[in-house]
Every structure is written in C-alpha cells, then in structure tokens.
RODO-2510 file (C-alpha; in nm, 4 decimals, decimal comma):
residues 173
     n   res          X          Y          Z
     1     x     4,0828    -1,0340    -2,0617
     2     x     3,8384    -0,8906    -1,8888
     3     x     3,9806    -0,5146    -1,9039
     4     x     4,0131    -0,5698    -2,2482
     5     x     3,6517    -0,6393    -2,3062
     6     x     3,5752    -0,2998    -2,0682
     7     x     3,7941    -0,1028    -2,3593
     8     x     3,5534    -0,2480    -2,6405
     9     x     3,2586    -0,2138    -2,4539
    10     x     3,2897     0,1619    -2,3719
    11     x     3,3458     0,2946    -2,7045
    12     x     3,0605     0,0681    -2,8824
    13     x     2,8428     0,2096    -2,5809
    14     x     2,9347     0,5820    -2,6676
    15     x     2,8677     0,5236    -3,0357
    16     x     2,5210     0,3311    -2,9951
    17     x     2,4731     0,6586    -2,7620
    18     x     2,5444     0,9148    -3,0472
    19     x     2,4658     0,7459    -3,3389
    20     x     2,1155     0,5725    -3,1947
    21     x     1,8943     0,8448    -3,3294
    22     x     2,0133     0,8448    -3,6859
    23     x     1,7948     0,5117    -3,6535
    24     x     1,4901     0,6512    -3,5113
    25     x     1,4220     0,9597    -3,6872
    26     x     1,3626     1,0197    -4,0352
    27     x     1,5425     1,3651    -4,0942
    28     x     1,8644     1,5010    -3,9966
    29     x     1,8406     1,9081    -3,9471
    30     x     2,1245     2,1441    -3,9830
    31     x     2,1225     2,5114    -3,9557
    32     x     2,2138     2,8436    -3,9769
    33     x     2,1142     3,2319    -3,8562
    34     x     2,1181     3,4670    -3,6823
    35     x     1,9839     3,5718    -3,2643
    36     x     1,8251     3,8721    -3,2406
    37     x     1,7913     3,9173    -2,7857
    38     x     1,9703     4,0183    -2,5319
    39     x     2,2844     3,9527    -2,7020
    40     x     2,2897     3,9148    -3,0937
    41     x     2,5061     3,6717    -3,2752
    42     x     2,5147     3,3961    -3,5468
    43     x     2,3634     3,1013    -3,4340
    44     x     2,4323     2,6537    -3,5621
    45     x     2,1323     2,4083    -3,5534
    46     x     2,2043     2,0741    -3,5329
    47     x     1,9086     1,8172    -3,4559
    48     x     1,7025     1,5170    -3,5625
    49     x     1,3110     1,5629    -3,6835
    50     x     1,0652     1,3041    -3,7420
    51     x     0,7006     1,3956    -3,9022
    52     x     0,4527     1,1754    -3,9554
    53     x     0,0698     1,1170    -3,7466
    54     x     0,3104     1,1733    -3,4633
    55     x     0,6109     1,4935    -3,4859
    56     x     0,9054     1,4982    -3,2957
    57     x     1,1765     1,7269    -3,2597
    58     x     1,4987     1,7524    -3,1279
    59     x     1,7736     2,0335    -3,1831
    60     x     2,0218     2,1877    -3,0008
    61     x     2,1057     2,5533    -3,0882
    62     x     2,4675     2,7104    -3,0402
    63     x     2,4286     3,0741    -3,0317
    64     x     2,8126     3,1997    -3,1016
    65     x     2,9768     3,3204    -2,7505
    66     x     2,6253     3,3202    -2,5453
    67     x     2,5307     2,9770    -2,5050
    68     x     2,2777     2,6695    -2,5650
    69     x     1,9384     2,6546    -2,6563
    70     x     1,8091     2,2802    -2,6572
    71     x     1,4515     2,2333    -2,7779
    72     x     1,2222     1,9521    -2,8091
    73     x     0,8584     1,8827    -2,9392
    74     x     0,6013     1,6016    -2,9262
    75     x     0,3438     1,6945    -3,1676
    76     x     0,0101     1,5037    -3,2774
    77     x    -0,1453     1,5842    -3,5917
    78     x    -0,5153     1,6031    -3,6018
    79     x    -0,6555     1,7056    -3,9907
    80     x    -0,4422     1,9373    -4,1013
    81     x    -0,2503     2,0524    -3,7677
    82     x    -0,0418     1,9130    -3,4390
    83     x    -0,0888     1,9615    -3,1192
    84     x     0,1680     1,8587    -2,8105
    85     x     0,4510     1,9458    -2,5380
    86     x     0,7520     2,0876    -2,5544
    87     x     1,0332     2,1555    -2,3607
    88     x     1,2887     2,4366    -2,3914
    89     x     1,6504     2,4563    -2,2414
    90     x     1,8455     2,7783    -2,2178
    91     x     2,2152     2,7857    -2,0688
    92     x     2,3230     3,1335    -2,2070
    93     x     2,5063     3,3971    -2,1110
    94     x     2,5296     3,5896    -1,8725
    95     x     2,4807     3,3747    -1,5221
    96     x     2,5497     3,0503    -1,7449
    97     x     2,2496     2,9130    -1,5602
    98     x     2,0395     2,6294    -1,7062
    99     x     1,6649     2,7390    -1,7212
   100     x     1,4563     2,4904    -1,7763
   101     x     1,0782     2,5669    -1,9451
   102     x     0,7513     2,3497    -2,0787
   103     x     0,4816     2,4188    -2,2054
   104     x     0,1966     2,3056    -2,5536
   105     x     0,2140     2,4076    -2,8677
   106     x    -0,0027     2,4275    -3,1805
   107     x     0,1233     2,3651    -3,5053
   108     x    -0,0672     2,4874    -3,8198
   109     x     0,0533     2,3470    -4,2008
   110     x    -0,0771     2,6155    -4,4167
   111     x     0,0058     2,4571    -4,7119
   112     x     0,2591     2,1811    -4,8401
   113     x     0,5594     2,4301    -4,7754
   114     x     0,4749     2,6433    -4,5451
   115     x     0,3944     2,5664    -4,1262
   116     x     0,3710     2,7629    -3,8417
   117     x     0,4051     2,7137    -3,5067
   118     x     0,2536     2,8993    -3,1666
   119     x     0,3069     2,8034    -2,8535
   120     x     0,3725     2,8891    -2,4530
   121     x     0,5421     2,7917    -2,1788
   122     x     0,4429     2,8123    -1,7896
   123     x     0,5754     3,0406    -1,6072
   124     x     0,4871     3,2567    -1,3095
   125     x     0,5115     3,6091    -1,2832
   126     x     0,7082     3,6239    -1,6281
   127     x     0,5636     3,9021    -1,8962
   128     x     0,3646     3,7499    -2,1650
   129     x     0,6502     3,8551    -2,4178
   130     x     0,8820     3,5870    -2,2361
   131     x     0,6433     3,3254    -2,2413
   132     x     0,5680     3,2908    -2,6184
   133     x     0,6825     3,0817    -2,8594
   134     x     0,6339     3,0751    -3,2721
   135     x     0,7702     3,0184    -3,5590
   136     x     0,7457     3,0366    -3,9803
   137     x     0,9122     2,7944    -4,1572
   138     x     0,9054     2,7899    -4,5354
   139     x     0,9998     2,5280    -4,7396
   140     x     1,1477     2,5561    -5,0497
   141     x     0,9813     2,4063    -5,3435
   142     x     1,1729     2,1561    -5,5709
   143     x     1,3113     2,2736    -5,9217
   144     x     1,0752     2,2045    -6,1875
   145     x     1,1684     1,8570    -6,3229
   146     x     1,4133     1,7176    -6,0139
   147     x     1,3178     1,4992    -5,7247
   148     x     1,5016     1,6609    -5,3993
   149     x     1,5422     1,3871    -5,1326
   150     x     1,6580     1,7219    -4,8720
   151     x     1,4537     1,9862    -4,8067
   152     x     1,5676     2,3176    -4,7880
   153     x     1,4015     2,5678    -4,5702
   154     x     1,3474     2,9342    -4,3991
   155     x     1,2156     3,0396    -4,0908
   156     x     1,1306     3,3243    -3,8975
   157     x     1,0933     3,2565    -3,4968
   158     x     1,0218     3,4155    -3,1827
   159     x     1,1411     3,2802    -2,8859
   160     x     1,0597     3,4174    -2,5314
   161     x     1,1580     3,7765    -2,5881
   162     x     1,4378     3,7192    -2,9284
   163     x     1,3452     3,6769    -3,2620
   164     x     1,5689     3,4072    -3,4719
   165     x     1,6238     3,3669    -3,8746
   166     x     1,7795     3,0583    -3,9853
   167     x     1,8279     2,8858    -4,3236
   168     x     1,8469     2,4872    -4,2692
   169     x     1,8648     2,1796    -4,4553
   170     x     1,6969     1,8572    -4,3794
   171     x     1,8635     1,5726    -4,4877
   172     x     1,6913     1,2059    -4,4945
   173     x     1,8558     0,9204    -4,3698
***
C-alpha cells in the first residue's frame, strides 16, 4: 500500500511543480527571434509574466545549438515606471559553464504599448559593453472594433555584448 501511495504522490508532486505558476502569474509568454553574439542563431522564449504595482518576470531562452539564457525580474512601479533586481543565467556554448549575474534595472512605459527597459549587472573587471542590459518592447495595438485577450508584441534587446529580436505572444490565463 504504501509504495503505491509513493507512485501517486510523485507524479502529483511533479505536476504541482510545473504547473504551480500557471496559478500565480497572470500571463503566459512565448517567443520567437533571433541572437545576434558570439554565435548567431534562432532563439524560443518560453516564460510566465505578471504586471501589476509589483512586475515579475520569468523566462527561459533556448538559443538553437548554443545554450540557455534564464532571466528573471522583480520590478516596482512608481508613477509611470519600475524599478527592481534581476538576475540573469547564461549556460551557452562554448565551456557550457553556468554564469551566474545580478544586478537593478529601470523600467520606463512610454506609452500604453510601448516600454523600455535599462539595466546592469555587477561585475568586476568586465567592459561596460558586457555589463548592460535593455530592451524595446512594442506592443501591438488591437484591431479597431475587437477586444484581444493576448497581446502580441516586438522587441529589440541588448544583452551583455548581443543584441536579440523576438516576436512573442502573451497569453492570459
């Protein structure tokens, strides 16, 4: 009986585990682009995004045959912008070494579909080029007449010495 209830306990565990945030957070974010760095290739975004009086962000990025990029942010929004952490993950290509990096961020929203983003990460005795962090992201507008519950969007980024271009959708939950 008891190894029984072990088999039913492990795979409710591992789907509470993966299916938890899809509870938490208000928007779902996939993606696609391209990486423009050391090595350029086509890039998938998968990740969760919540934005209210307090912004969070989670998404992992799979750059095609180089590696991971996991981001996070922890933005709160004073007036019309956020300010918070965030924490970047790189395993990529070549060394296949996790590096991990933190640093603040500011976030500006210019206008109901446009944001951008600026930030930096510690580092010591790193160029300036590999310590920045922004990003552009447009959103676009909804056709005249139709309520969108998704939000399609654009965005231009650079990320500690590459520059990215993706085209995502946000879906609600």
């Amino acid at each position: 009986m008891q190894k029984a209830c072990r088999r039913a306990v492990l795979p409710i565990g591992v789907s509470l585990l993966i299916f938890w945030p899809t509870f938490v957070f208000s928007w779902f974010n996939i993606g696609l682009g391209y990486y423009f760095g050391d090595q350029n290739n086509f890039l998938l975004r998968v990740g969760y995004e919540q934005a209210d009086s307090v912004a969070f962000s989670l998404n992992g990025e799979y750059v095609i045959n180089n590696g991971w990029v996991l981001s996070s942010k922890l933005a709160f929004k004073v007036s019309n912008f956020r300010v918070g952490p965030f924490v970047y993950l790189t395993f990529m290509q070549p060394g296949n070494e996790p590096k991990f990096s933190f640093g603040g961020l500011l976030e500006v929203l210019l206008s109901q579909h446009l944001e951008a983003t600026v930030g930096m990460i510690y580092g010591e005795d790193t160029p300036i080029g590999k310590l920045l962090f922004a990003s552009l992201r447009f959103y676009a507008p909804e056709p005249p007449g139709m309520k969108m519950t998704d939000k399609l969007y654009f965005e231009l980024g650079y990320r500690m010495g590459a520059f990215v271009l993706s085209v995502g959708l946000l879906e609600p939950w």
